[in-house]
N, C-alpha and C positions, 0 to 999 in steps of 0.2 A: 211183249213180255215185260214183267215188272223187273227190276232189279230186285235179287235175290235175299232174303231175312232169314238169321238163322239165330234164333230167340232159344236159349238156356234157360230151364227153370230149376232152382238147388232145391225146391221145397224147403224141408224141415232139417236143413244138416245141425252139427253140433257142436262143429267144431270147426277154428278157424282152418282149417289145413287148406280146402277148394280156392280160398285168395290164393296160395302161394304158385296155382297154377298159371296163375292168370297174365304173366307176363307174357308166356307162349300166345298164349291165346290173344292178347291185347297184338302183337306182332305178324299173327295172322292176321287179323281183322286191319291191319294197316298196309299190308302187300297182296291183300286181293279183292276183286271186283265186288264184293258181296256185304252189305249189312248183317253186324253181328250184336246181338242184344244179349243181357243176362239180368237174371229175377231174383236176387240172391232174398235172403231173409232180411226183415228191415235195419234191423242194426247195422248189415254188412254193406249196403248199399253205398253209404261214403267210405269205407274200404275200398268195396271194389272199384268204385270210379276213379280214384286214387291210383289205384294199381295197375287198372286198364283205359286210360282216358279215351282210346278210339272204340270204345264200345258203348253202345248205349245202354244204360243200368234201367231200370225197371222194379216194381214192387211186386207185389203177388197178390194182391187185393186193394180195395179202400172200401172207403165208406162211399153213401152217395150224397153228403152231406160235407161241407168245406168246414165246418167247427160245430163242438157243442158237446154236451153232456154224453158222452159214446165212448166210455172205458173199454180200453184193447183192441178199440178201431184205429185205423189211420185216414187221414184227411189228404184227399187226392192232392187237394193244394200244397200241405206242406211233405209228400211227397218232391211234388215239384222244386219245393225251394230247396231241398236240400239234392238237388241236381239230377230228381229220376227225368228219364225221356219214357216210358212204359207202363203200364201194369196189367196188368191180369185180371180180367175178370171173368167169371164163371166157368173158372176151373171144375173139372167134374168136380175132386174131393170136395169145394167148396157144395156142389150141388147137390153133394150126397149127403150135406149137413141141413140141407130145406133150400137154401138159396131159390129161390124162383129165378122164370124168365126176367119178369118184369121189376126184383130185384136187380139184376143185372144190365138191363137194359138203364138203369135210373144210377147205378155204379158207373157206367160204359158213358153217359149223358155228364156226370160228372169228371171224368177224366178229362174229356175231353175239354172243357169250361175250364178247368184248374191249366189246361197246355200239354197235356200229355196224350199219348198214346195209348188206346187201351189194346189191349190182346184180346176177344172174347172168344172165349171159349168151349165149342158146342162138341156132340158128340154121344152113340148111341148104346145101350147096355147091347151084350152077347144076344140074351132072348129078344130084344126090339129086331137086330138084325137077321134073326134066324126066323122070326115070325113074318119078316116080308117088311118092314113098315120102317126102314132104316133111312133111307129116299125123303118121304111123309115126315116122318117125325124132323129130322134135321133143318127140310126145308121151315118146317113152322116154329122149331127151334130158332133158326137163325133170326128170321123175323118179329119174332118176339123178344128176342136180346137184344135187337138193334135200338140205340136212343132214336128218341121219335127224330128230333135233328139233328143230322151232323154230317163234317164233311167226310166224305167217303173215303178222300186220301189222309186224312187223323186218324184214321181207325185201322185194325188190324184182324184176320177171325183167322182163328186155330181149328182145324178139325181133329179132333182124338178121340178113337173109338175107345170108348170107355171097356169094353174085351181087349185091345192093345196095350192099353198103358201098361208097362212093368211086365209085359206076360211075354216077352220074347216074340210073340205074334204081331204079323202084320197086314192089311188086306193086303189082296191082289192089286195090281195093278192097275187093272180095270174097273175095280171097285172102287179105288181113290178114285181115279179120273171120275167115275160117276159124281160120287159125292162131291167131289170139288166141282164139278159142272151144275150140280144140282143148290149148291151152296151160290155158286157165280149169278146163279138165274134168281136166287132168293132177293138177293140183293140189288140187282137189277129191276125186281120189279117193286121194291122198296123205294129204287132212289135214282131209277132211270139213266140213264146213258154215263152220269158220273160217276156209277159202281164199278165204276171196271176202275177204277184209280186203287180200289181198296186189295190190298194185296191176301191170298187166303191162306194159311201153311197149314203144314201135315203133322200131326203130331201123334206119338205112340209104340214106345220101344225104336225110338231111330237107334241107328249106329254107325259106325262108320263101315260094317258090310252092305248095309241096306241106303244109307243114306245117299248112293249118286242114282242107282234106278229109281228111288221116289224121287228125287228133286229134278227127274229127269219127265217125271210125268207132264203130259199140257195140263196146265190150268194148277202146280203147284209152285207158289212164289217163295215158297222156303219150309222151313223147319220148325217142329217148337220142341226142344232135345231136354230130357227128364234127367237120369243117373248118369246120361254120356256125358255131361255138360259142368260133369264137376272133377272132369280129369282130361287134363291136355291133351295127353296120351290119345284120347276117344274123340273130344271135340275138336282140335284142330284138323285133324282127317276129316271129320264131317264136315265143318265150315270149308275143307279143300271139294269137298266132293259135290257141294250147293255150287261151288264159283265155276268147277269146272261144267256141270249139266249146264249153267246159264250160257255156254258156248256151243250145246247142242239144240239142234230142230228138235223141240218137246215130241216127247214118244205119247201114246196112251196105254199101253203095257210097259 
């Protein structure tokens, strides 16, 4: 079993109030067994490292390019210098704006050269999953996001069923365990016996009722937590609920 990541993303908030959580939060993350990450908006990034120094901060995107003429991008590198460990890439919304695979795949290739972590981000609409081809699509998703090199323990993959995010819904049980098994074997045949380093999380309306039987699933190495993650209230109970499943024999329901 990997040790445990439970990755916060604030999106688009508007307002400073989500820092003032985050002391609670930075105090979990330093009395229990589990990695705890957050995506805030770029500005807030050296805020919140500030606020919470045992967590690792993260951005929500970058460029795939380290400098140059690219108004309202950011550059994975100077992400880095300004103390991210994380980012994001190919978030759905991002993907629902054109983003391609191989956009992100060349985002994902740059993260990793600048010293950071990327999150990539895959995951299937409501009709792909209902049409049968949720399995198919994912798997050649993943492999097409993947940088052509890189090491399997820098990297990080989110799975969010693009029908979960926000909707209160979640699969089943058994449905994650697929996909997370189907995601495992992607990678594996990408990058051979070293994939199993790369840790894969679940992402999609987590909360802190749902969030110990999904981190309880085999083959789920943590979280990647949307609106719960910008209230202590919500996320400290989840990041309790990742530390404690990491003490149980993983279920597949």
């Amino acid at each position: 079993m990997h040790r445990k990541l439970v990755a916060g993303n604030w999106k688009m908030v508007a307002s400073r109030g989500p820092l003032d959580e985050l002391e609670a939060v930075n105090d979990a993350a330093g009395r229990l067994d589990v990695d705890v990450a957050l995506c805030p908006p770029f500005p807030m990034i050296g805020p919140a490292r500030a606020a919470a120094p045992r967590l690792g901060v993260g951005g929500q995107d970058c460029h795939h390019l380290l400098e140059g003429p690219h108004t309202g991008s950011t550059s994975p590198a100077l992400l880095r210098d300004f103390g991210a460990a994380y980012v994001l890439v190919g978030h759905s919304e991002r993907r629902a704006l054109g983003e391609t695979d191989a956009q992100v795949s060349a985002k994902a290739a740059a993260a990793i050269g600048a010293g950071l972590i990327p999150i990539i981000c895959v995951g299937e609409s409501a009709e792909e999953r209902h049409q049968g081809n949720a399995v198919a699509l994912i798997s050649h998703q993943v492999c097409a996001s993947l940088p052509p090199a890189a090491m399997p323990d820098r990297m990080v993959i989110a799975y969010e069923p693009i029908w979960a995010i926000g909707s209160g819904h979640t699969p089943t049980g058994l449905e994650i365990a697929e996909m997370h098994s189907a995601i495992r074997a992607s990678l594996l045949r990408s990058y051979g016996p070293s994939a199993a380093e790369t840790r894969i999380l679940y992402g999609g309306s987590v909360n802190p009722r749902n969030a110990g039987w999904i981190s309880a699933i085999k083959g789920v190495d943590g979280l990647l937590v949307g609106a719960c993650s910008l209230s202590a209230a919500d996320f400290v109970p989840i990041i309790e609920a990742a530390a404690s499943a990491a003490q149980l024999v993983p279920a597949a329901a």
